[in-house]
C-alpha positions in Angstrom: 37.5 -22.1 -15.2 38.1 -18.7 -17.0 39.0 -15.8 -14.6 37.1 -13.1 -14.2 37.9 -10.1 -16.5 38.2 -6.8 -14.7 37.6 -3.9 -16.3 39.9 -2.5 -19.5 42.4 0.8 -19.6 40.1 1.9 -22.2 37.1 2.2 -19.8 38.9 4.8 -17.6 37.9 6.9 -20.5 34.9 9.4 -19.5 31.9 7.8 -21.4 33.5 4.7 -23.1 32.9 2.4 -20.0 31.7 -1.4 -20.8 28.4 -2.6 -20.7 29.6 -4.9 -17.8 30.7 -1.7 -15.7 27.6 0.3 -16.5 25.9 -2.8 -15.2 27.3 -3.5 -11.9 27.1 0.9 -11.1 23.5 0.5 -11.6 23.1 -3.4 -9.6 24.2 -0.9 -6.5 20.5 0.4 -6.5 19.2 -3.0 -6.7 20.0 -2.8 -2.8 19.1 0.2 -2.2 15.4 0.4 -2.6 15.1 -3.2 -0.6 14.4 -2.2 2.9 10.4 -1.8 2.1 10.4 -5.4 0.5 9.8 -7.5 3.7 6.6 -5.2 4.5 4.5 -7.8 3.8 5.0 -9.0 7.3 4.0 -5.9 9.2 0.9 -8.4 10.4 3.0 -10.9 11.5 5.4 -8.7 13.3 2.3 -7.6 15.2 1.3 -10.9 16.6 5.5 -11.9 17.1 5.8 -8.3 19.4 2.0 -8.0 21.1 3.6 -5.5 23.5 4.3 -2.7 21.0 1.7 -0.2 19.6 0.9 -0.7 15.4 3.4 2.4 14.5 5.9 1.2 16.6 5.9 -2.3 14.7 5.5 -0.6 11.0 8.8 1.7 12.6 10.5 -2.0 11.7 10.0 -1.5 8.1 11.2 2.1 8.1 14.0 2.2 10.5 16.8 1.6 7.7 16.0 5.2 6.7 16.4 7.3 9.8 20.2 5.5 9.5 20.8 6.5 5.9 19.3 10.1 7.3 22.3 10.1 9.6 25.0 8.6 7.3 24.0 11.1 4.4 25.1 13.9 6.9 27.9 12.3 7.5 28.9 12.1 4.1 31.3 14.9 3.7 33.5 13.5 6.7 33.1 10.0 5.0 34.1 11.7 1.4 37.5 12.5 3.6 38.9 9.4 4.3 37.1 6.7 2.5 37.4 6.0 -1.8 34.1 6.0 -3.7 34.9 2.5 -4.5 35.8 1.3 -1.0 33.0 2.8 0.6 30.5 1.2 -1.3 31.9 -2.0 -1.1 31.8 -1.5 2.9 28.1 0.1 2.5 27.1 -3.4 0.7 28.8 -5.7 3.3 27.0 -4.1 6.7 23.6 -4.1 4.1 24.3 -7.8 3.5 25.6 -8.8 7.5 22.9 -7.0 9.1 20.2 -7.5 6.7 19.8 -11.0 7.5 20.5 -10.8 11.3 16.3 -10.8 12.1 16.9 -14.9 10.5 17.6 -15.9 14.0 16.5 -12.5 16.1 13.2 -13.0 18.4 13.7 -9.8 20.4 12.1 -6.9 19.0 14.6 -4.2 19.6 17.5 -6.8 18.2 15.7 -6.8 15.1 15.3 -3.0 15.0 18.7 -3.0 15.9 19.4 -4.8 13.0 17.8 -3.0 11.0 19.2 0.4 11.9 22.5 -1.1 11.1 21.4 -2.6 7.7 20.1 1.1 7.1 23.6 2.2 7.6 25.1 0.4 5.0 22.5 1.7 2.5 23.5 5.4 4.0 27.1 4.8 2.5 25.9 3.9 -0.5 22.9 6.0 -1.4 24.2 9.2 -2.7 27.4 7.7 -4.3 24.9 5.5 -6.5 23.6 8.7 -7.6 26.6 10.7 -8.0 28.9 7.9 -9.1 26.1 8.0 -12.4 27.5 11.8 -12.8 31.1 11.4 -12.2 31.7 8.7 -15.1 28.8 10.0 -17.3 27.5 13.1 -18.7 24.6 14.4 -21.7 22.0 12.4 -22.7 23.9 9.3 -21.6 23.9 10.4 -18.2 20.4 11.4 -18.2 19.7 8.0 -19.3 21.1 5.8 -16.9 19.7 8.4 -14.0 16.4 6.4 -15.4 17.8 3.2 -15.3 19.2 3.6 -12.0 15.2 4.4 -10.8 14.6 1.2 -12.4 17.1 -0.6 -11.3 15.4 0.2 -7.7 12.2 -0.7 -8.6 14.2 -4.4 -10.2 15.6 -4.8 -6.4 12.3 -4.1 -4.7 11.0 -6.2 -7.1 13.2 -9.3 -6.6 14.0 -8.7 -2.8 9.3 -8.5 -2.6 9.2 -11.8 -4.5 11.6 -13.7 -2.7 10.4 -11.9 0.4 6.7 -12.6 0.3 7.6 -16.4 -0.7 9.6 -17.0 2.1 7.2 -15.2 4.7 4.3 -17.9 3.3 6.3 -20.9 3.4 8.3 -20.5 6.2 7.2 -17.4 8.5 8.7 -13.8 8.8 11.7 -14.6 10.1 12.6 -16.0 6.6 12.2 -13.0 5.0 15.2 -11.1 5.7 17.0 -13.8 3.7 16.7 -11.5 0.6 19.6 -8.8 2.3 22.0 -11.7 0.9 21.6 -10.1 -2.6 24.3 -7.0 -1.4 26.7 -9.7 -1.4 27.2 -10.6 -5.0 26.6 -7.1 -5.6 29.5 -6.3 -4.2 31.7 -9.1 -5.9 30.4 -7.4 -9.3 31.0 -3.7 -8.3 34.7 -4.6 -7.0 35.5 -6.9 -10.6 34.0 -4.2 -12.9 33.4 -0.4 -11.6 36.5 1.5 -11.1 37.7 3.9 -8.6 36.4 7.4 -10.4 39.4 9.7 -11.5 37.5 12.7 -9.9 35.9 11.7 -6.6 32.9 12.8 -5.9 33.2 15.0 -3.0 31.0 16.7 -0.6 32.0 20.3 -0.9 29.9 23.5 -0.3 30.8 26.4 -2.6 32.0 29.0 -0.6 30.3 32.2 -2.7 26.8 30.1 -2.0 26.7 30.0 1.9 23.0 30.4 1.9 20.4 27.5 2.2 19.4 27.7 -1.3 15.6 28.3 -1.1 14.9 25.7 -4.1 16.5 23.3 -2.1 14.5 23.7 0.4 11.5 23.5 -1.2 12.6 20.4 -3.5 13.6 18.6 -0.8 10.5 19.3 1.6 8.3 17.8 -1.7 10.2 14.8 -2.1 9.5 14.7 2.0 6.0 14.7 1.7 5.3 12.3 -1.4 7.3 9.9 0.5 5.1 9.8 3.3 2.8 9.0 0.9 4.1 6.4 -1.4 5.3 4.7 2.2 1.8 4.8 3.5 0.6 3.0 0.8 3.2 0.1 1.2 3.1 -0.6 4.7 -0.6 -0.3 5.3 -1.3 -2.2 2.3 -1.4 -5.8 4.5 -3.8 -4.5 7.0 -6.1 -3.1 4.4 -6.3 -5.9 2.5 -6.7 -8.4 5.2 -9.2 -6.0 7.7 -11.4 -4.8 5.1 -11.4 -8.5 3.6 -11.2 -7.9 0.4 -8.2 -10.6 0.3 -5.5 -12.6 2.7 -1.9 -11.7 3.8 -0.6 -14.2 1.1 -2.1 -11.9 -1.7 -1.3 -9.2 -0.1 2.7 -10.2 -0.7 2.1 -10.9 -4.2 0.7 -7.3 -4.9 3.6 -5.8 -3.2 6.3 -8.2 -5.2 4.6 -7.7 -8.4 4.0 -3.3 -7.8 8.2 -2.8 -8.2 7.9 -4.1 -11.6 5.5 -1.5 -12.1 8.0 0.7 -10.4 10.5 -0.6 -13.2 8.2 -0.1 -16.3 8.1 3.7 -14.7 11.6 4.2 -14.8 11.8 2.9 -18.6 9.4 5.3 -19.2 10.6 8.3 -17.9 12.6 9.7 -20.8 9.6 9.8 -22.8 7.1 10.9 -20.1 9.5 13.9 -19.6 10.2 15.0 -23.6 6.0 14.5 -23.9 5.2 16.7 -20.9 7.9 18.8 -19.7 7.7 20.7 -16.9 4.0 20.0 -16.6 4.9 16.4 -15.7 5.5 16.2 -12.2 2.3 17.6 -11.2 0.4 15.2 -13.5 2.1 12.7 -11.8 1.3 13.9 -8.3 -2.3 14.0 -9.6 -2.4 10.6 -10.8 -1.0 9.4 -7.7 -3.4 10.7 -5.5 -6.0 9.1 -7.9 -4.1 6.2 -7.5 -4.3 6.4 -4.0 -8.0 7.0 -3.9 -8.7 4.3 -6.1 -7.5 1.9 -3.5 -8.6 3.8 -0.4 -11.9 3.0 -2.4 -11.5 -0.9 -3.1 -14.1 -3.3 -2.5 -11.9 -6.1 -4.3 -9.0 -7.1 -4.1 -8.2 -6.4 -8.1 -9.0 -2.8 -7.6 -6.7 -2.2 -4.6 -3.9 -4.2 -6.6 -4.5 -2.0 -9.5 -4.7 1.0 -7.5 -0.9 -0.4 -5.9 0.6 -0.7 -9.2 -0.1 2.4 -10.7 1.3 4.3 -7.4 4.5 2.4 -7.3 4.8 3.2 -11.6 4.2 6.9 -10.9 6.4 7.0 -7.4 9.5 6.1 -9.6 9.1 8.9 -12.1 8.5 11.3 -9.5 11.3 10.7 -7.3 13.0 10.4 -10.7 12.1 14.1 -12.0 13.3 15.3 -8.6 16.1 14.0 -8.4 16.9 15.6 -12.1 16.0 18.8 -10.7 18.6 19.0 -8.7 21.1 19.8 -11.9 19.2 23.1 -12.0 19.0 24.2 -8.5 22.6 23.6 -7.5 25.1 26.4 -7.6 28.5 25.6 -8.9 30.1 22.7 -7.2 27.3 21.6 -4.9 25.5 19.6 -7.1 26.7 16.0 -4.9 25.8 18.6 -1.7 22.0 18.9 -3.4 21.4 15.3 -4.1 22.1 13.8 -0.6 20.0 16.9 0.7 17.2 15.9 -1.1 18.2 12.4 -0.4 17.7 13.2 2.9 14.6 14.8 2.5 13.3 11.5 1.0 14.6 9.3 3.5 12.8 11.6 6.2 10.0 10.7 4.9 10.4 7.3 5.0 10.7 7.0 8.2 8.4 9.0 9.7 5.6 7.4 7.3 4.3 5.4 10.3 4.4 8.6 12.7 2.3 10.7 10.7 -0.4 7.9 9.6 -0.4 7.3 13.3 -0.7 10.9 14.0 -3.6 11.2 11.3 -5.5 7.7 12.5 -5.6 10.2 16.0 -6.9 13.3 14.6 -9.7 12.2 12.7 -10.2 9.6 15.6 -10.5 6.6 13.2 -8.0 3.3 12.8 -10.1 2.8 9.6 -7.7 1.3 7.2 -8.7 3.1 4.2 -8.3 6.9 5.8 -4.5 7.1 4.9 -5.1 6.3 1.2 -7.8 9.1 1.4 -5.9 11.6 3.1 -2.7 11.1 1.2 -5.1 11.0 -2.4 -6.5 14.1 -1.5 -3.1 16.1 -0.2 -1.5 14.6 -3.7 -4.7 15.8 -5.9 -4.1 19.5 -3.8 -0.3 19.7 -4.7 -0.8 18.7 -8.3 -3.4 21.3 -9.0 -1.0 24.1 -7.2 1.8 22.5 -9.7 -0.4 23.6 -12.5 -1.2 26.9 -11.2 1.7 27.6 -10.7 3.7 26.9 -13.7 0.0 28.6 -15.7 -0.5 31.8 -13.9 3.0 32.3 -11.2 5.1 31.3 -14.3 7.0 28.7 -12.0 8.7 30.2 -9.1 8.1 26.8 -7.3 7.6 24.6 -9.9 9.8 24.0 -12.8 
């Protein structure tokens, strides 16, 4: 049997690296966008923990975040003692050892143990998937891959949905979590092929910019609140589908292991979207996502909703995408890695309170109808789209850009 081939001299060269390296950076985020992928089962978990309130339960399928909240801010202290390399590798193996610990768990707060843990892995791992892109790539290249790397997240979801929402109809929810086994070989490609980066990428602050950099702020609160929205969508999916009977929990998998590919499509398409529309192209996006959203808070069949699903997942990637970009132009010197976990942050914040706030909004308007969070979160989308617009049109972007 041949022995694997690790990676040349030549690809220590900035830009030359192999197809095989640029591969295995970019299989990193096939992990990372995986904890949503089991969500299917919010249902089931209901029924398996009766003693816990609906929140609490879709708190399962967001947990992983308020982990990779804490482990982002822990990043500079990490940057410190760990490599870019080795820490990734670690990040991958908690993903992979604590991902599949709900196979066996029956205790709720084992499995959202579990799950905090699995979220820590993804927390070492998050930002330098980003970053690493930057450190070994630059120009158009660069901007490139960023794409890919958005897709490659939507490919995981994808994969980690399929397999996911398979195993939860054959064999029950526990099954589920057998798809956190794909950090594993992840890992054996990223330690054969991706190299430890000349220039590490290291969480300093530069010391002429000691102020919160307004942009920042507001970048980073955005990114916040779409989340809540994109999350929303996934986790109350099931329970629409199946209360408003407009299809069963078995369908209701398939639509969320067929949306990443959507996702995927999205991230192809980026480059284009953004040379076509510019800087008018995030609040197009926003407002096609809260149509998006409308259109299934609307459904009366199961097609519609599914639609409705497919095009939010597309558009979620190129938002989160654009965002992401932005933070090239907001930075001041040096703090460009700072930025990106920041708005990581932000992102992963919304995440996990997704379940909070829908419960929060299910109490103000004093409904538990299942469609009210895709008409809420349509209509707040539709409202910052149109202040995108005027905004770049009349304020000549001071939010916006």
């Amino acid at each position: 049997m041949a022995k694997m081939k690790r990676f040349k001299f030549s690809d220590l060269v900035r830009g030359t690296y192999s197809p095989m390296m640029r591969f295995s950076l970019l299989a990193v985020s096939l992990v990372l966008a995986s904890s949503l992928s089991v969500s299917a089962a919010v249902p089931q978990w209901q029924k398996a923990f009766p003693g816990h309130s609906y929140s609490a339960i879709e708190i399962i399928a967001t947990m992983p975040s308020l982990a990779v909240i804490i482990m982002l801010l822990l990043s500079n202290w990490i940057a410190k003692y760990m490599k870019p390399k080795r820490t990734v590798l670690v990040g991958l193996g908690i993903s992979g050892v604590f991902g599949i610990i709900p196979l066996v768990a029956t205790n709720y707060y084992v499995v959202l143990l579990s799950r905090f843990c699995f979220g820590i892995g993804l927390g070492l791992i998050n930002g330098l998937a980003v970053s690493l892109i930057g450190t070994f790539f630059e120009g158009k290249l660069k901007d490139r891959l960023m794409g890919y790397r958005s897709g490659f997240e939507m490919l995981g979801n994808a994969i980690c949905a399929y397999i996911a929402g398979a195993l939860l109809v054959d064999y029950g929810w526990h099954s589920s979590f057998l798809v956190y086994a794909l950090a594993f070989p992840v890992a054996v490609l990223f330690y054969y092929f991706v190299p430890e980066p000349k220039e590490e990428p290291k969480m300093e602050v530069d010391k002429r910019s000691p102020r919160l950099n307004p942009d920042v702020v507001f970048w980073t609160m955005l990114l916040a609140a779409y989340q809540v929205t994109y999350v929303g969508a996934t986790v109350r999916l099931s329970s629409f589908i199946e209360n408003t009977h407009i299809g069963t929990i078995d369908q209701s998998a398939m639509i969320i292991s067929i949306a990443p590919f959507f996702g995927l499509m999205g991230g192809i398409m980026f480059g284009n979207a953004l040379s076509a529309f510019r800087k008018f192209m995030l609040p197009f996006a926003l407002i096609a996502t809260g149509v998006s959203q409308l259109i299934v808070g609307l459904a009366h069949s199961f097609f519609t909703a599914a639609l409705g699903m497919f095009l939010v997942t597309m558009l979620d990637t190129m938002v989160v995408t654009y965002i992401l970009n932005v933070a090239t132009e907001i930075s001041p010197k040096g703090t460009l890695n700072v930025t990106t976990s920041i708005l990581l942050i932000g992102s992963n914040v919304g995440i996990f309170l997704a379940p909070v706030v829908l419960g929060s909004i299910n109490q103000v308007f004093s409904s538990n109808s299942p469609r009210l969070a895709f008409w809420v979160s349509g209509i707040g989308l539709l409202i910052m789209g149109g202040i995108g617009i005027y905004d770049l049109l009349f304020i000549r972007h001071k939010l916006f850009r």
